[in-house]
C-alpha positions as CSV (number, residue, x, y, z in Angstrom):
1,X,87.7,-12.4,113.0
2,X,90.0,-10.7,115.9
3,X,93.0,-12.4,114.1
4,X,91.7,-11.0,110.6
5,X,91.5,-7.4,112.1
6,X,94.7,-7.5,114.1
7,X,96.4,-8.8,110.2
8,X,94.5,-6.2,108.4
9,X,96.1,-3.3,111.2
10,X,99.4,-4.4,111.0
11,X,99.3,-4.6,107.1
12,X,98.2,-0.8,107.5
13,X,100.6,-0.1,109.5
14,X,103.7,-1.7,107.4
15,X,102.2,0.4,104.5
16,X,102.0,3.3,106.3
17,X,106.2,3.3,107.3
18,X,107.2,1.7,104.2
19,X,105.6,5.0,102.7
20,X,107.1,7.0,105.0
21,X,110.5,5.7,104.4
22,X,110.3,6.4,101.3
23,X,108.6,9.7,100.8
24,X,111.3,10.5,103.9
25,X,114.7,10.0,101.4
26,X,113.0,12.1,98.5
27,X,113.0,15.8,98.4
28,X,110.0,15.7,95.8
29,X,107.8,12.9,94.4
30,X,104.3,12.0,93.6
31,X,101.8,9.4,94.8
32,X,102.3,7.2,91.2
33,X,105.7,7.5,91.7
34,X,105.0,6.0,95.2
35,X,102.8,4.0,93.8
36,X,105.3,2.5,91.3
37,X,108.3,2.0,93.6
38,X,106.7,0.1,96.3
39,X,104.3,-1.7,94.4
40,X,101.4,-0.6,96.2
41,X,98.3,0.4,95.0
42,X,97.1,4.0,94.2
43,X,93.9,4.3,96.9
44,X,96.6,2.7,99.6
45,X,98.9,5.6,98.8
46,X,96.6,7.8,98.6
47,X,95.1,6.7,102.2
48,X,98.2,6.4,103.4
49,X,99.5,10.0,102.3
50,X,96.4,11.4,103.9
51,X,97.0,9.8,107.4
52,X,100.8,11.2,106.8
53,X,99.6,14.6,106.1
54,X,97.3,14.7,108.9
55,X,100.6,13.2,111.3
56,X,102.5,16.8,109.8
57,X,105.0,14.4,108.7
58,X,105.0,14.7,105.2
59,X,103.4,17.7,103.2
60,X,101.8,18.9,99.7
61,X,104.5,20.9,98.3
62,X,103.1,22.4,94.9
63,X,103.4,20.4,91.5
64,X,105.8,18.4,89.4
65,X,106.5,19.0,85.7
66,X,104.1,17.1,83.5
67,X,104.8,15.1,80.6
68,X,101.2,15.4,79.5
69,X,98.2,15.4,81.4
70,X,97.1,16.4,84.4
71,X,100.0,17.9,87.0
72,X,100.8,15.6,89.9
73,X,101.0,17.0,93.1
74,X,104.2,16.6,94.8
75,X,104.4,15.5,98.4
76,X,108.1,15.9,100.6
77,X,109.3,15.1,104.1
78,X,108.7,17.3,106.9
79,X,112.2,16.9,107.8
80,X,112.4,18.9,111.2
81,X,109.2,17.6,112.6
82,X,111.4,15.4,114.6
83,X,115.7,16.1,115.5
84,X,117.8,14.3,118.2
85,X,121.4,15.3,119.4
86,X,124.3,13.1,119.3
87,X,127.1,13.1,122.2
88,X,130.8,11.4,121.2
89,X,132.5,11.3,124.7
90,X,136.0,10.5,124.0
91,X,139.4,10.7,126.2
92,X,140.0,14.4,125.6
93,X,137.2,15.8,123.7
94,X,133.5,15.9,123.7
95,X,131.6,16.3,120.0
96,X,127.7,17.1,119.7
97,X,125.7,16.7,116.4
98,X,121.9,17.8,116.1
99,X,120.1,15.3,113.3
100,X,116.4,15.7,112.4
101,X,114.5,12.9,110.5
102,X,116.7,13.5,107.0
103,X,119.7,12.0,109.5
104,X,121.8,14.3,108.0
105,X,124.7,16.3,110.3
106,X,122.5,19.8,110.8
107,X,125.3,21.1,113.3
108,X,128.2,20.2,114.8
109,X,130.9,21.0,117.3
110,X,133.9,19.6,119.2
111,X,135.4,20.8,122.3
112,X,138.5,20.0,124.1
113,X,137.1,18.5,127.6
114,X,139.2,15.6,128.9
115,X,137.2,13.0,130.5
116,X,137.5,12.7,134.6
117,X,135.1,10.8,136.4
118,X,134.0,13.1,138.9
119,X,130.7,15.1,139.4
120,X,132.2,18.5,137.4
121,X,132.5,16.7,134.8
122,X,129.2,14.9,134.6
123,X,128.1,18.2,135.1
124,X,129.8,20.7,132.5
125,X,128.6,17.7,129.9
126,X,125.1,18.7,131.4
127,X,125.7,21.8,130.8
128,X,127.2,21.4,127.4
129,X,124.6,19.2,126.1
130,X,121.7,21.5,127.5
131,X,123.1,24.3,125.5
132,X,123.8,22.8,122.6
133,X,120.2,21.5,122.8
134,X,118.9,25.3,123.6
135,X,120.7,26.7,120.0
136,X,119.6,24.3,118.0
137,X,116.3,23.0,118.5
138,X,112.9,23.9,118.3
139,X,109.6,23.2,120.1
140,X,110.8,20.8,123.3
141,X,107.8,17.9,121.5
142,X,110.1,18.2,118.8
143,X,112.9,16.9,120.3
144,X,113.5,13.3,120.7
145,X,116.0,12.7,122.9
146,X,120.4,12.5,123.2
147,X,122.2,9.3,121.9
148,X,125.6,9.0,123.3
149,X,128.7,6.8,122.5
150,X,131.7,6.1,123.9
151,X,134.5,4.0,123.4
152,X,133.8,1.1,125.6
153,X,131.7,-1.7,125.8
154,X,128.4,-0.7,126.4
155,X,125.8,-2.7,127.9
156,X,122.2,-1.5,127.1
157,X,120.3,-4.2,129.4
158,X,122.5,-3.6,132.3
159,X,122.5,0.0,131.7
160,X,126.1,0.6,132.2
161,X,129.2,1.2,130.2
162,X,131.1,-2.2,131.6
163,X,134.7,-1.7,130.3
164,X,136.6,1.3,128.4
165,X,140.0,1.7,128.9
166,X,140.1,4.4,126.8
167,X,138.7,5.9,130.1
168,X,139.5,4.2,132.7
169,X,136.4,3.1,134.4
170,X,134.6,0.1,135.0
171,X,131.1,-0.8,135.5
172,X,129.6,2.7,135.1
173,X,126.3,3.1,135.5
174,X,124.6,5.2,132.1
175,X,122.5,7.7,134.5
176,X,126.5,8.6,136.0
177,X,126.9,10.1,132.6
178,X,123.3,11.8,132.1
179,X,122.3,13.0,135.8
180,X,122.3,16.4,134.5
181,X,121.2,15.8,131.3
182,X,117.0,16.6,130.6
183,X,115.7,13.8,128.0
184,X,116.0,10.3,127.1
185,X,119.4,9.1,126.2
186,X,120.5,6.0,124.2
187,X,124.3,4.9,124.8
188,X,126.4,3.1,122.4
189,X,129.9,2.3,121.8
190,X,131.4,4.8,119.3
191,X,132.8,2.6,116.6
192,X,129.0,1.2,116.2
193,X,127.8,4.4,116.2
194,X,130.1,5.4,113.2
195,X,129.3,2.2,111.5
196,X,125.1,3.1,111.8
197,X,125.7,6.9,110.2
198,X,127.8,4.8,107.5
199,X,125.1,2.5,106.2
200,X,122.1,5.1,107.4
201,X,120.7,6.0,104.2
202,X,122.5,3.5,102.1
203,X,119.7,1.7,99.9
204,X,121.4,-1.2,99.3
205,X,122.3,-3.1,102.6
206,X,125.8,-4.8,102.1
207,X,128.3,-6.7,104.6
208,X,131.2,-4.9,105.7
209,X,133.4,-4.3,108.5
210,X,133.8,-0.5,109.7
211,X,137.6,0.7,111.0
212,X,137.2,2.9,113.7
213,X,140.9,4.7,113.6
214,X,140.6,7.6,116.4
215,X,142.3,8.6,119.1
216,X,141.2,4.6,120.1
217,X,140.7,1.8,117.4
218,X,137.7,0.3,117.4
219,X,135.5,-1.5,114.5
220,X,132.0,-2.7,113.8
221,X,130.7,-5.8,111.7
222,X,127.9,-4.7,109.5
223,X,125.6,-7.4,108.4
224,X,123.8,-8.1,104.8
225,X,119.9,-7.5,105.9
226,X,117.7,-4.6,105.7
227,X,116.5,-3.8,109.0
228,X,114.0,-0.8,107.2
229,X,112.4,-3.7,105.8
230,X,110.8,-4.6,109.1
231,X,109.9,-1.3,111.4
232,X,109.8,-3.0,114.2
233,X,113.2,-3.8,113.9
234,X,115.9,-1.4,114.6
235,X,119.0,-0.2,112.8
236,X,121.3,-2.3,115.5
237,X,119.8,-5.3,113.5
238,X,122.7,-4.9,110.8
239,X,125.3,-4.8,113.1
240,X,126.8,-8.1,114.8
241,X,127.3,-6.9,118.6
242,X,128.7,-10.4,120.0
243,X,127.8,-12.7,122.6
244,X,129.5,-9.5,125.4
245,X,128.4,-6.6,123.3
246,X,132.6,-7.3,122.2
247,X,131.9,-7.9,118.1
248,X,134.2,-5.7,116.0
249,X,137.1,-4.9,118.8
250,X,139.9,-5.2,116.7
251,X,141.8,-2.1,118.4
252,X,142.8,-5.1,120.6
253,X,144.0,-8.1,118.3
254,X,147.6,-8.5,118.4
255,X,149.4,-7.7,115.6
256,X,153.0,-7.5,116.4
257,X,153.7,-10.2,119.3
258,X,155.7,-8.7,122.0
259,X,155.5,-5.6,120.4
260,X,155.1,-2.0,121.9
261,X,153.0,-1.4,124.6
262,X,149.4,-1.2,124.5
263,X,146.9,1.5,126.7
264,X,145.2,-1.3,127.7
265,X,148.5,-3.2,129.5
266,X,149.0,-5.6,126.3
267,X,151.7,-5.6,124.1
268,X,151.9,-5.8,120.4
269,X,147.5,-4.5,119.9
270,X,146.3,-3.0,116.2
271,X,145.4,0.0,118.6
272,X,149.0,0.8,118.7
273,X,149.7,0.7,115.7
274,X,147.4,2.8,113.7
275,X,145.4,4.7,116.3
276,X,145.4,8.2,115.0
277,X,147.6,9.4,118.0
278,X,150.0,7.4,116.3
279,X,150.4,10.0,113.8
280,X,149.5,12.9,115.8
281,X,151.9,12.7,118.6
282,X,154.5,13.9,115.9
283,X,152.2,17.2,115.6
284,X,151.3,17.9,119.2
285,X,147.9,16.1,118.8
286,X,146.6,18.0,116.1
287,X,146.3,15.0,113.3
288,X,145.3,17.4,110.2
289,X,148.9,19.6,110.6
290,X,150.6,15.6,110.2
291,X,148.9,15.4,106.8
292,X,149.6,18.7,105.9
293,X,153.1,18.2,106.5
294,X,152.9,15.0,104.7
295,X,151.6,16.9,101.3
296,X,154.4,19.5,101.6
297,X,157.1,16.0,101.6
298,X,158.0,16.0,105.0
299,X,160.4,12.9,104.6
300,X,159.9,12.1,108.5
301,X,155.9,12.3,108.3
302,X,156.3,9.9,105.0
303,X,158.2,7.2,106.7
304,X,155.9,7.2,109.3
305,X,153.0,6.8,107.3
306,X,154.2,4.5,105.1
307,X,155.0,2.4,108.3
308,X,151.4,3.4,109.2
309,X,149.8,1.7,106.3
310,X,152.2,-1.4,106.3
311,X,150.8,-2.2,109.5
312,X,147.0,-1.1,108.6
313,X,147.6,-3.5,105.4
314,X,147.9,-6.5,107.9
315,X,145.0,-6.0,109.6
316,X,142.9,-5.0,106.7
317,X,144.0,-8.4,104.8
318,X,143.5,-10.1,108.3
319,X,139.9,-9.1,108.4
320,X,139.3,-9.3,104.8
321,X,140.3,-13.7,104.9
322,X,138.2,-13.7,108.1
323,X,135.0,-11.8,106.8
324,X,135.0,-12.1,103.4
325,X,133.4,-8.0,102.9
326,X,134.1,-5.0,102.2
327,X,136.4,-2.8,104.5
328,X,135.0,0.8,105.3
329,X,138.3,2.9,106.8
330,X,136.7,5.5,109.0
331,X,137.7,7.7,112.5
332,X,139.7,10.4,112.5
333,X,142.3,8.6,110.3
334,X,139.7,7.8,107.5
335,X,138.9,11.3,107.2
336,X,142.4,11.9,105.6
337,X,142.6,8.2,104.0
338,X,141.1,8.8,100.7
339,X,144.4,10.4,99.1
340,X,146.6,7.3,99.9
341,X,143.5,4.5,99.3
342,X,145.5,3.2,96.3
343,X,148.6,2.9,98.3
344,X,146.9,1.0,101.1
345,X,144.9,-1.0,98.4
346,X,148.4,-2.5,96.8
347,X,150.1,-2.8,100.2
348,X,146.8,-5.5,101.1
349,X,146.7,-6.7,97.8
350,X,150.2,-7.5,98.1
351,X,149.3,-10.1,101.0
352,X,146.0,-11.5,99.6
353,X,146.3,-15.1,98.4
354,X,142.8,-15.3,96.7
355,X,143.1,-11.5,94.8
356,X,145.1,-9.5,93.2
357,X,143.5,-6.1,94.1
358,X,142.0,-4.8,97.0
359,X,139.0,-2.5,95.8
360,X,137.1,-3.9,98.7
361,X,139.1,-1.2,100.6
362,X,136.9,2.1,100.8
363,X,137.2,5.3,102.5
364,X,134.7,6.6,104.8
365,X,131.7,8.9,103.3
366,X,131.4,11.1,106.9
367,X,134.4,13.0,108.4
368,X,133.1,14.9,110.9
369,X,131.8,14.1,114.2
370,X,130.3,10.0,112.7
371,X,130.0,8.8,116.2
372,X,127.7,11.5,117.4
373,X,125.7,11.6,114.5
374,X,125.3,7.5,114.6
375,X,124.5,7.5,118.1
376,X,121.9,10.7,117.5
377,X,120.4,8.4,114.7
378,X,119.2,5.9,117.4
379,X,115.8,8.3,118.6
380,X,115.5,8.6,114.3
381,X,115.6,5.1,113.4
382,X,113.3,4.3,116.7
383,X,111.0,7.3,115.5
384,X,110.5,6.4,112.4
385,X,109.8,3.1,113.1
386,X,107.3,3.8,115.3
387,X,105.1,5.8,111.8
């Protein structure tokens, strides 16, 4: 009987979120519709809707057209019921993103901070974050709670960031970063992070692999299963993290032996090659004046990046023999990619021995700020999930 009960709560319950879920991604819909999509029965949506109305999460919001018959009542998301803030800590910059339960960007900003491990930094990022936190959110049971990614290996179970030579430290503990931060933080390494606002609200789950191209070149490996199908699982679910929390480093495969040297005190790394400094070193570090320049035909700018993309062709046809998926080209680079996709796409295709195009090449949907919105989608994904 106990084991009947406990079935018949967690059926509820899966009911309940899969509603949820879906009533979340539509601005306006009905309870057939509902109904319809997720094969559920009208009293269960109807129960179901109830309980959500009397959460505030969702809410009657007038009536949809009718084609004859009685006019259906419309139900939407309470979007705002919930937000969470997103911190990207990079080597020179810090960039803050406020999300609410849509998990789109709401705001954004980026300001020129260069990372020291002392206690004024740890401190203005307090102080930062707090305010960003005061102009943008509401009621403080509203607010979830600050994701924050780096670019480093990040080790949630030890609760430390273990490596990043982006900057410089070692074994760094996560409360280091957040001592003067108020709320619950979730860390994450930054390529990861831009990988989870990729696939976010992506219906269809796919494999891929997600080129991180910043300032630092990272990547994440996005697996083929839908983590929304199960609420107790979370978004990380789709992403392959490795046996050391290492999956998806490619910054730091060698692709030129005995090549140039890398941050990191290799020689020949992918990172490089096609980090975005890479480009922006010719424009005193400010990466969209290098792609102006090369519109206007700089002919210096358009060796470069033709130099660029042999060596991002490489990798990309590297990665595509080894994973077999589609090839997402994000960071700051991917931001600017989409005008020279075709380019890139023949330079791969070029080297592929089982195709003859390279469609499987794809430009990044978010350009601004994708790790701190990823890593702000954490507290979503765990909220939700908790419905």
């Amino acid at each position: 009987m106990k084991k009947r009960l406990s079935n018949n709560i967690e059926v509820k319950r899966r009911n309940r979120n899969q509603i949820f879920r879906y009533v979340n991604k539509h601005q306006r819909i009905s309870k057939p519709e509902i109904s319809h999509a997720l094969h559920l029965s009208i009293p269960t949506v109807l129960h179901m809707i109830n309980e959500l109305l009397a959460m505030g999460l969702v809410k009657k919001d007038g009536e949809l057209q009718s084609t004859g018959g009685r006019k259906a009542v419309a139900i939407s998301p309470v979007h705002d019921k919930k937000s969470s803030i997103g911190i990207d800590i990079t080597r020179n910059h810090i960039g803050l993103v406020h999300t609410d339960l849509s998990g789109q960007v709401l705001k954004y900003t980026r300001l020129y901070k260069p990372y020291r491990n002392d206690p004024a930094y740890y401190k203005e990022l307090g102080s930062i974050a707090m305010d960003f936190k005061k102009k943008n959110t509401r009621e403080e049971d509203s607010f979830l709670g600050y994701g924050i990614s780096v670019p480093g290996i990040v080790e949630p179970d030890m609760e430390r960031i273990k490596h990043s030579h982006a900057l410089g430290i070692t074994n760094v503990a996560f409360h280091v970063f957040t001592q003067y931060i108020s709320g619950d933080a979730i860390f994450i390494n930054d390529a990861n992070a831009a990988a989870i606002a990729e696939i976010y609200n992506d219906d269809q789950p796919y494999d891929a692999l997600y080129l991180s191209l910043s300032n630092s070149v990272g990547g994440a490996i996005i697996k083929n299963s839908d983590a929304r199908s199960n609420e107790d699982n979370q978004i990380h679910d789709r992403l392959y993290l490795g046996d050391n929390w290492r999956g998806g480093e490619v910054g730091h495969t060698t692709l030129v032996p005995d090549g140039e040297k890398c941050y990191c005190g290799k020689n020949g790394c992918f990172d490089v090659y096609c980090s975005a400094e890479k480009l922006a070193n010719l424009t005193e570090g400010k990466l969209g004046i290098f792609f102006e320049e090369l519109e206007k035909g700089n002919k210096i700018f358009q060796k470069t990046w033709d130099e660029y993309l042999e060596h991002l062709a490489i990798q990309v046809n590297n990665l595509r023999m080894i994973f077999d998926c589609k090839i997402i080209i994000g960071g700051y680079v991917g931001s600017f990619i989409e005008p020279s996709i075709e380019r890139l796409r023949e330079k791969a295709a070029k080297r592929n021995t089982f195709e003859k195009d390279a469609s499987y090449i794809v430009p990044c949907r978010y350009r601004y700020e994708t790790s701190a919105l990823g890593a702000a989608l954490q507290h979503i994904e765990k909220y939700i999930s908790s419905v």
